[in-house]
C-alpha positions in Angstrom: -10.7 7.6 -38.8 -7.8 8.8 -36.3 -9.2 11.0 -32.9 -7.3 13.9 -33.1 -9.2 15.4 -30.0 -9.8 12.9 -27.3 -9.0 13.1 -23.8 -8.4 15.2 -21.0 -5.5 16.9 -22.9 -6.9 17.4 -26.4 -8.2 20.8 -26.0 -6.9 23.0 -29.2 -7.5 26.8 -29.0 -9.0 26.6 -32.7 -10.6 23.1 -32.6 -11.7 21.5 -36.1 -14.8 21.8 -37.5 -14.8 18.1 -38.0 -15.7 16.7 -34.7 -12.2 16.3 -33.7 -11.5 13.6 -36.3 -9.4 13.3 -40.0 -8.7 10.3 -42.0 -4.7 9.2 -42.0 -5.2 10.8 -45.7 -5.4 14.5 -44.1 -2.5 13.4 -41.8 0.8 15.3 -42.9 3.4 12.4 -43.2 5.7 12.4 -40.6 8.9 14.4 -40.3 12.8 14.0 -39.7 13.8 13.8 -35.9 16.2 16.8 -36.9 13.9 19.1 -38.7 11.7 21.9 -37.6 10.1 22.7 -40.5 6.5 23.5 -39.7 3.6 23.2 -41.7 2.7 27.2 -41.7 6.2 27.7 -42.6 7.2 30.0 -39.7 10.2 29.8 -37.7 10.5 30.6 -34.1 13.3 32.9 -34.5 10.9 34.8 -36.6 8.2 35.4 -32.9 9.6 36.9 -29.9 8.2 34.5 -27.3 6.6 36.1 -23.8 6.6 33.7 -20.9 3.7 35.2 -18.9 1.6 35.1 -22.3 3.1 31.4 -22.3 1.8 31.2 -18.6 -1.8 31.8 -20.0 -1.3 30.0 -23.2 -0.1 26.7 -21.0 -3.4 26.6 -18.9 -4.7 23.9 -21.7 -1.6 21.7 -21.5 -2.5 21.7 -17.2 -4.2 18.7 -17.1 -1.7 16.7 -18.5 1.7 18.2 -17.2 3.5 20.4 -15.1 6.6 22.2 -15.2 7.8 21.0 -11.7 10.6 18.4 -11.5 10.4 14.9 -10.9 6.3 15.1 -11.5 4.2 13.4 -13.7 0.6 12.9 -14.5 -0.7 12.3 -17.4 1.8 13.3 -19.5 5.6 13.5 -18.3 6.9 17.1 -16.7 7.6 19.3 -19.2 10.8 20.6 -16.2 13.8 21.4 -18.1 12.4 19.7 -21.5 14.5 22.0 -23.6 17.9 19.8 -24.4 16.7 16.3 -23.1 15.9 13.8 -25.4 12.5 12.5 -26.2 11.1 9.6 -24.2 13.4 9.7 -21.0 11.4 11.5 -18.3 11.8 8.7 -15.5 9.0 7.2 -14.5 6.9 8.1 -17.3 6.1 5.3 -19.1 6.2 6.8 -23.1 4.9 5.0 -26.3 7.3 3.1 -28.2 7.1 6.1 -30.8 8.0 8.6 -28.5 11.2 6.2 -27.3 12.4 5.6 -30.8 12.0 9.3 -32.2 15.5 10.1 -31.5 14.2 13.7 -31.1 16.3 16.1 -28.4 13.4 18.7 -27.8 15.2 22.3 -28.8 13.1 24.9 -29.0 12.5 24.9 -32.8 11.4 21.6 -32.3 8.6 22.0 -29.9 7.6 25.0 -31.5 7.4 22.0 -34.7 5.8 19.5 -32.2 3.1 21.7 -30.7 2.3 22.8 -34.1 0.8 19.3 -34.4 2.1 16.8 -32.6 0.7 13.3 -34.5 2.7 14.7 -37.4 6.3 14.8 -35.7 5.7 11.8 -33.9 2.8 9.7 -35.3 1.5 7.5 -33.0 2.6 9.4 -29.7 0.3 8.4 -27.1 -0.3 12.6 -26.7 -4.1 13.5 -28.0 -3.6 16.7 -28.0 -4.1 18.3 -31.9 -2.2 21.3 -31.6 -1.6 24.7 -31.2 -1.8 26.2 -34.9 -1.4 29.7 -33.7 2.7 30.2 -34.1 2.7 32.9 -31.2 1.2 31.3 -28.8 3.7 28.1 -29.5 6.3 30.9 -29.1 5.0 32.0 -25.7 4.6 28.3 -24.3 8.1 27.8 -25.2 9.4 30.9 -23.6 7.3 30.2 -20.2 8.7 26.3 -20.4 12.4 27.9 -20.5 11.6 29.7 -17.7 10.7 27.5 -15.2 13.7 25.3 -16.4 
């Protein structure tokens, strides 16, 4: 069995009803650094992202990351994420998965990754499960743009 919620940063806002665990069988195999296809089948062009919503929305990912510069903590600051490629936060040290992803975070692909992360980048050191709900990845992304 794979922990899907473990950690300070696994809190999903609708958590499985399985004890936070699947077996790699329920996994979703994992996706092309250049797609966004999500498994819902929605596209962010489709939600009109609110950054104060986003604000709200981004109180789960807080005990992980921040959205200052040159700051990490658990996870590596999410400052100016849109455009940089994956795995080059300095001073972060990343899995090997995330360094060899050769994903460059656009916004359609963290509103992919957030979605569930294990499935764009299986084996990312990042416990979180995901965010299922498309609008509320829409409104994270729009308060990460702004305080880029």
């Amino acid at each position: 069995m794979v922990p899907l919620m473990t950690g300070a940063c696994s809190k999903s806002y609708e958590a499985a009803d399985n004890g936070g665990t699947a077996t790699a069988a329920a996994l979703p195999a994992a996706v092309a650094a250049n797609a966004t296809d999500t498994l819902g089948g929605q596209k962010l062009a489709d939600f009109k992202g609110d950054a104060a919503a986003g604000e709200a929305a981004f109180a789960v990912c807080k005990s992980c990351h921040v959205v200052d510069p040159d700051v990490n903590r658990i996870g590596p600051s999410l400052h100016a994420i849109v455009g940089r490629r994956a795995g080059t936060v300095p001073g972060f040290h990343y899995s090997q998965a995330n360094k060899s992803s050769g994903i460059t975070w656009t916004a359609e692909k963290l509103f992919q990754y957030l979605e569930q992360p294990q499935r764009v980048v299986p084996g990312t050191s990042m416990t979180f499960a995901g965010l299922p709900d498309p609008q509320k990845r829409a409104d994270v992304i729009a308060y990460l743009k702004s305080k880029s």
